[in-house]
C-alpha positions in Angstrom: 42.2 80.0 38.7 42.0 83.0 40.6 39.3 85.1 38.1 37.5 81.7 38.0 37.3 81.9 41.5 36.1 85.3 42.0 33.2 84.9 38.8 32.3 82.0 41.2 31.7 83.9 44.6 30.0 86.9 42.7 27.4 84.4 40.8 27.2 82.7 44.5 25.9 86.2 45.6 23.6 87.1 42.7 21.7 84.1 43.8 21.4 84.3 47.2 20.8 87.8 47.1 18.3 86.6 44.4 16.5 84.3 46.7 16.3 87.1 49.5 14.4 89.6 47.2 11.8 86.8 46.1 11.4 85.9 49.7 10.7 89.2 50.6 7.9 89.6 47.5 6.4 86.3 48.5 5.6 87.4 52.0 8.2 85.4 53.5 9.3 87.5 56.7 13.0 86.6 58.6 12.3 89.1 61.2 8.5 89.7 63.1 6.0 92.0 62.1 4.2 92.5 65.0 4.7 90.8 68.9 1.5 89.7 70.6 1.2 91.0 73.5 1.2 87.6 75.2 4.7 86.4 73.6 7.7 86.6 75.1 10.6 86.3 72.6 13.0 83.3 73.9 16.8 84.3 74.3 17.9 80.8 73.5 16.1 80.0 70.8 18.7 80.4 67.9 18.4 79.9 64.0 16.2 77.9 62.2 13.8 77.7 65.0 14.1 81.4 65.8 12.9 82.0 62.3 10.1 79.3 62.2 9.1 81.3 65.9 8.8 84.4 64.1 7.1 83.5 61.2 4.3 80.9 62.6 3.7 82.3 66.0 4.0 85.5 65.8 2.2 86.2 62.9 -0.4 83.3 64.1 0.0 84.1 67.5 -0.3 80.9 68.9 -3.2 79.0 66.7 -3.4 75.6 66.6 -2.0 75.5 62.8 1.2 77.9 63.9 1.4 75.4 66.7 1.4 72.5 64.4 3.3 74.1 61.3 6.7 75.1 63.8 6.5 71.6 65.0 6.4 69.7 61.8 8.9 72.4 60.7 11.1 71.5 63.8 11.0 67.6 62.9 11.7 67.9 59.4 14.7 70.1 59.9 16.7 67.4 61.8 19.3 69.7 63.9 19.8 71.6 67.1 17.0 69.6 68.8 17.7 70.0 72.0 16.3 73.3 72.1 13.7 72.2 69.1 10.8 73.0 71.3 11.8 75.6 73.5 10.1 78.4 70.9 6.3 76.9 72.2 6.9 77.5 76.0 5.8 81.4 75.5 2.7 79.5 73.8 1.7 78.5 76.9 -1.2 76.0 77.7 -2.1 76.4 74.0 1.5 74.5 73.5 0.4 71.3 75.7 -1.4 69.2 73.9 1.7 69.1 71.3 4.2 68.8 73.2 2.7 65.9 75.3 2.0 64.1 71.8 6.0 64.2 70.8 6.9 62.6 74.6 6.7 59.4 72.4 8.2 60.8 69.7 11.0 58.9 68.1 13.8 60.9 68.2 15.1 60.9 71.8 16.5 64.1 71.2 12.9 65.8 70.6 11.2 63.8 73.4 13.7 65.3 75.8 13.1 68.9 74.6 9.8 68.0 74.4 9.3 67.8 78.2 11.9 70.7 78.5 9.5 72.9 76.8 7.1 71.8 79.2 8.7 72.1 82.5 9.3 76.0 80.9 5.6 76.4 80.8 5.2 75.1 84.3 2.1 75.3 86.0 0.2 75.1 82.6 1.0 71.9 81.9 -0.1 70.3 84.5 -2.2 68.0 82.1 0.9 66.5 80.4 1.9 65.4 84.1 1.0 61.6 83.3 2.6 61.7 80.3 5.9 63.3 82.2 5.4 60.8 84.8 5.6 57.8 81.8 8.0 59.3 80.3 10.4 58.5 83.7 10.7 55.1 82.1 12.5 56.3 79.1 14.9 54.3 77.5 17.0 57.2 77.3 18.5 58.7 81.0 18.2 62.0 78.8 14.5 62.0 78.4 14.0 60.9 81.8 15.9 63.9 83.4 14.2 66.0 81.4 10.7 64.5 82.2 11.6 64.4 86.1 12.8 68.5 85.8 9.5 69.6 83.9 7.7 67.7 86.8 10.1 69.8 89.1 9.2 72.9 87.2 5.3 72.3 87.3 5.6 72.2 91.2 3.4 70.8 93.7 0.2 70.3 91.2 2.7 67.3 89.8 2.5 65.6 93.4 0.7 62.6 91.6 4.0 61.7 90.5 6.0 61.5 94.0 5.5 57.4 93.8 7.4 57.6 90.6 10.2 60.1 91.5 10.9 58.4 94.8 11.1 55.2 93.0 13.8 56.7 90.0 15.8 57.6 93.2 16.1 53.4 93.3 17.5 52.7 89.8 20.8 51.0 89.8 23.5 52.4 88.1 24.5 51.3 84.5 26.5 47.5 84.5 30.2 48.5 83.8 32.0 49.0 82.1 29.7 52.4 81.4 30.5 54.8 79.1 31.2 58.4 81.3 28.6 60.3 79.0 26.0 57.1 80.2 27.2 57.9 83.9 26.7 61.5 83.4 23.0 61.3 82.0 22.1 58.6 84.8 23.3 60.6 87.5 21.9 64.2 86.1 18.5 61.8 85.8 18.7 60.9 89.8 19.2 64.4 90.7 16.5 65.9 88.3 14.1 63.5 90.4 15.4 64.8 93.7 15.3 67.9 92.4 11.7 67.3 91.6 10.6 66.2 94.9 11.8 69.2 96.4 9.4 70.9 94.1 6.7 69.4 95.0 6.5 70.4 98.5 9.1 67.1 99.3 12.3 68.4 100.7 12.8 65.9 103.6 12.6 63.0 100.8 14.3 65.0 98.7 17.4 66.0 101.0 17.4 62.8 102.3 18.3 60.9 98.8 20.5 63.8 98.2 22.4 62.8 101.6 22.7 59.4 100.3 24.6 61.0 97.1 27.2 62.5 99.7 28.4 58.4 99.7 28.8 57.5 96.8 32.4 56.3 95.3 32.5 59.4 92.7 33.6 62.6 93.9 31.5 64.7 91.2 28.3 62.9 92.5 29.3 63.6 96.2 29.9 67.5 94.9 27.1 67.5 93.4 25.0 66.4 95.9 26.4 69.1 98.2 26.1 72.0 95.9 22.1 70.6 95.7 21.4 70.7 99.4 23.3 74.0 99.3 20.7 75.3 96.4 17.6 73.8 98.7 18.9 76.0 101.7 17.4 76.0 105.0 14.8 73.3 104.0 18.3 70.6 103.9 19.2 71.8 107.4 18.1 68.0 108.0 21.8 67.5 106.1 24.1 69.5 108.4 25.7 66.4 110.0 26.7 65.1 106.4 27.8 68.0 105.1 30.1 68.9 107.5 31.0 65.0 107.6 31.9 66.2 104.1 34.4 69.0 104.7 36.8 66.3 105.3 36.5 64.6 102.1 39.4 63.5 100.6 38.7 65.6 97.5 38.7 69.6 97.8 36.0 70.0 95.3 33.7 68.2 97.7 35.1 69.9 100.7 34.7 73.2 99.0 31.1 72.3 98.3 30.5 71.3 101.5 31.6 74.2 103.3 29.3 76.6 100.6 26.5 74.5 101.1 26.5 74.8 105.1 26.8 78.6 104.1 23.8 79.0 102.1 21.6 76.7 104.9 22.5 79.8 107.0 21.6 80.2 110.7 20.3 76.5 111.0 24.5 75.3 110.2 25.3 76.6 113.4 26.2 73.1 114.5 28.8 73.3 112.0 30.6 76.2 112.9 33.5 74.4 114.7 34.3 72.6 111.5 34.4 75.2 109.5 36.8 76.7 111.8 38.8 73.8 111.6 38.4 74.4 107.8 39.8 77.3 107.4 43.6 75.7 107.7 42.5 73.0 105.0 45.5 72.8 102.5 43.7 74.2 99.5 43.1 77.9 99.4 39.2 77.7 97.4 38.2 75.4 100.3 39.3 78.2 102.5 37.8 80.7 101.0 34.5 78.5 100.8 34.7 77.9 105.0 35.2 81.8 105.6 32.0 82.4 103.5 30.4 80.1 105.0 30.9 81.4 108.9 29.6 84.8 107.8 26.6 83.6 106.5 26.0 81.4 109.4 25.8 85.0 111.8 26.0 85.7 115.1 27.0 82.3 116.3 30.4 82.2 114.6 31.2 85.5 115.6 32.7 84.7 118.8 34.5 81.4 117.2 36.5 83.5 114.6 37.5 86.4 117.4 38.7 83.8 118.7 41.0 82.1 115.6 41.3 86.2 114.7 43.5 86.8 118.1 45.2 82.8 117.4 47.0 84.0 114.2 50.2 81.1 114.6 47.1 78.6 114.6 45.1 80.0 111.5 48.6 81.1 109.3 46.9 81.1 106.1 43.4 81.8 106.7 45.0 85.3 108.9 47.9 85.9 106.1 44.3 85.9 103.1 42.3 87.8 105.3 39.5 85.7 105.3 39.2 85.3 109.3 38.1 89.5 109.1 36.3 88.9 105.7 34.0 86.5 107.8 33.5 88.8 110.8 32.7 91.7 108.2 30.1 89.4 106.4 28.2 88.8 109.9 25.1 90.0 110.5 23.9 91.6 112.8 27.4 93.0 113.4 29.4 91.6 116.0 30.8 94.7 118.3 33.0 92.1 120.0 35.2 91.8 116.9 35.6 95.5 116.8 39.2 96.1 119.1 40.7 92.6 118.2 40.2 93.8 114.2 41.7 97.3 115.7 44.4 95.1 116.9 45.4 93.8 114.0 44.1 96.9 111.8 47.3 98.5 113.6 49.3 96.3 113.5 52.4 97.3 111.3 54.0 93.7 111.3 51.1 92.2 109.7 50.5 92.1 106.1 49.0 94.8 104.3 46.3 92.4 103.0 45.1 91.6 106.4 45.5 94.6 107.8 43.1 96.4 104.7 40.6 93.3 105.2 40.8 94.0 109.1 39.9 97.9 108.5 37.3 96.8 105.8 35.3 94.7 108.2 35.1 97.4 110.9 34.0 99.9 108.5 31.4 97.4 108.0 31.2 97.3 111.8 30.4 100.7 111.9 33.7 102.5 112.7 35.0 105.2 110.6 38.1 104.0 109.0 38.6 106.6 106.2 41.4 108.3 108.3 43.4 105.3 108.8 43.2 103.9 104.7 44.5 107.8 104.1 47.4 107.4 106.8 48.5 104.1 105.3 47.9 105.1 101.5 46.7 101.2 101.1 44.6 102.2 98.2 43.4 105.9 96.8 40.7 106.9 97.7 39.2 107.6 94.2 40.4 104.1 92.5 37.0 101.9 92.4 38.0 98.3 92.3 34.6 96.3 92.8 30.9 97.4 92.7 29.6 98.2 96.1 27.5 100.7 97.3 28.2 104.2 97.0 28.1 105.6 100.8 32.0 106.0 100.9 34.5 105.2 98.3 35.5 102.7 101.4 32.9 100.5 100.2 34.8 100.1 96.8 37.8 99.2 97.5 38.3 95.9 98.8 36.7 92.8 97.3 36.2 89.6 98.8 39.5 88.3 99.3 40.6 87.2 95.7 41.5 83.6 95.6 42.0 81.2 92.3 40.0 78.3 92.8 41.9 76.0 91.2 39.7 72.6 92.2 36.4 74.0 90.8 34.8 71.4 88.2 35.9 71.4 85.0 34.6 71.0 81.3 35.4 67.3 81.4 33.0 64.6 80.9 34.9 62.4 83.7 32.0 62.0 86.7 34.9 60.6 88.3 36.9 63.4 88.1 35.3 65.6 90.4 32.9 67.6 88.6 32.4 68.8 85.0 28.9 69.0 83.3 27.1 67.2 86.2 28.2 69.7 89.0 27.5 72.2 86.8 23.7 70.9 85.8 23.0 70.2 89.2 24.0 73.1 90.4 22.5 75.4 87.9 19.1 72.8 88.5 18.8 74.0 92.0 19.9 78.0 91.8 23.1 78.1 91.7 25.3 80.7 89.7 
């Protein structure tokens, strides 16, 4: 059995390295020959469409017949089609007329990669915009999230379309029971379309739907929506009440959202600094963490707030004990000089923990005081270990990171939309720039 075996993988070899050598004779090339200047090689494309790329459009460089020949190629292959299409984006306008055409396209799967590949090439397609705009009223939540994202992606020249995204922000959820994957597609659908009003030069409309989101009965949505207003940034400063509404949400995913969200809006949260305060005691560490960010992005106006819960360390046990409270002050620009002798203080201070006390000394290095003599003196951490990239101006800058804290209610990989996040947080926030 075993020589039968072995005869069997060596005649398996002889062919396929058979069929290698007689591809190479016919002309048949798995690799380019030559890049056009004007293609960009896609990183996501993988096999068979990154061989179909090479040999029809880079060798055709974009013709109409390479055009046509990777696309018949693509349907008659059958797998991997959500990315089908993606190949044709560095085709540009040249790729338009095709891809419009296969928005009607049976296969669901290739309509929604279809208007993918669009939204890639952006401005360019702005003559597929009615066909985008149809394709909103896809059967398939899939297709239409794709559709209402390559409308996002073409920008304000798909403004035509605003009637029709404002009105996708009205569909009613599937009847129940729904299936979660159904949930997950509607729902990554409605925040495409917000997502695509911002786009197009809409952000009030757009924040204010995504305000509406911060309601509803499923946690991930609420999350969701928070970490989109977050990715919007100042432009959802019209969302400050709600999201600071929001940092007392029963779940800590949302409250953690929240709290980054009112952080990235920046100087325009001020509003929201006592809350975040407040926040820093919340009973989950990542929520914590989120809140302290936050205030130092804020600036100058929570400065005097966290001297403040700095000097009232009984009140703010855990958010003093992490070291976030001098974290914050660190983070604020420009600095505060007020914080500078109550960090001293508790710099000094040989009772407190050696994590807050390092934090403390880290943020008034970033204040502008020379701390090098006190790290030596307390042998926290040598001088030469480099923990974290920072900049290079003292080896002070490299050793203390943010203040490390597992974030244990971050989304998941779940499919539950219930659940609190899982691959809807993490499309939306992706969707709106977020890492």
């Amino acid at each position: 059995m075993a020589k039968k075996t072995g005869r069997a993988l060596k005649f398996v070899k002889l062919v396929a390295l058979a069929t290698l050598v007689v591809a190479m004779q016919s002309g048949c090339s798995f690799v380019p020959k030559r890049t056009p200047s004007n293609v960009v090689t896609p990183s996501n494309v993988v096999t068979p469409s990154n061989v179909v790329y090479d040999e029809y459009l880079f060798n055709k460089e974009c013709t109409d017949l390479g055009i046509e020949q990777f696309v018949n190629r693509e349907l008659n292959h059958g797998g991997q089609a959500d990315i089908a299409f993606q190949g044709l984006e560095a085709c540009g306008t040249e790729a338009v007329p095709k891809l419009k055409a296969l928005l009607t396209n049976q296969n669901s799967e290739f309509r929604s990669s279809a208007a993918a590949a669009l939204g890639g090439i952006g401005k360019d397609a702005s003559a597929a915009i009615p066909a985008l705009t149809a394709a909103l009223k896809d059967e398939e939540y899939g297709v239409r999230s794709s559709a209402a994202a390559a409308l996002g992606g073409i920008g304000k020249d798909a403004s035509a379309a605003i009637p029709a995204l404002t009105a996708a922000l009205k569909d009613a959820e599937p009847a129940e029971p729904a299936e979660p994957a159904l949930l997950n597609n509607f729902y990554t659908y409605k925040f495409s379309a917000a997502f695509a009003l911002w786009k197009t030069g809409n952000a009030q409309l757009a924040s204010s739907s995504l305000i509406t989101f911060l309601k509803e009965d499923k946690a991930a949505v609420r999350s969701s929506a928070a970490a989109a207003l977050g990715g919007m940034g100042e432009k959802a400063s019209a969302a400050v009440p709600a999201l600071t509404a929001a940092l007392k949400d029963e779940e800590a995913v949302v409250r953690s959202s929240a709290a980054e969200a009112l952080g990235k809006i920046g100087e325009k949260a001020s509003a929201a600094v006592p809350a975040l305060i407040a926040t820093l005691e919340d009973e989950e560490a990542a929520v914590r963490s989120s809140a302290a960010e936050a205030l130092g992005k804020i600036g100058e106006k929570a400065a005097s707030p966290l001297v403040e819960a700095l000097k009232n360390k009984d009140a703010f046990k855990d958010a003093f004990k992490d070291g976030l409270i001098p974290y914050a002050l660190g983070n604020i620009k420009p600095p505060p000089q007020q914080a500078i002798k109550p960090l001293l203080t508790v710099a000094n201070d040989e009772k407190n923990d050696r994590k807050v006390r390092r934090t403390s000394a880290v943020a008034l290095h970033k204040l502008g005081q020379n701390m090098e003599p006190f790290f030596i003196s307390n042998a926290f951490v040598p001088l030469d270990r480099a923990v974290c990239p920072s900049e290079q101006k003292l080896n002070l800058d490299t050793i203390e990171c943010p203040p490390r804290v597992k974030k244990t209610v971050r989304p998941g990989g779940r499919a539950r939309v219930g659940a609190g996040g899982g691959p809807l947080y993490t499309a939306v926030r992706k969707m709106f720039g977020g890492k």
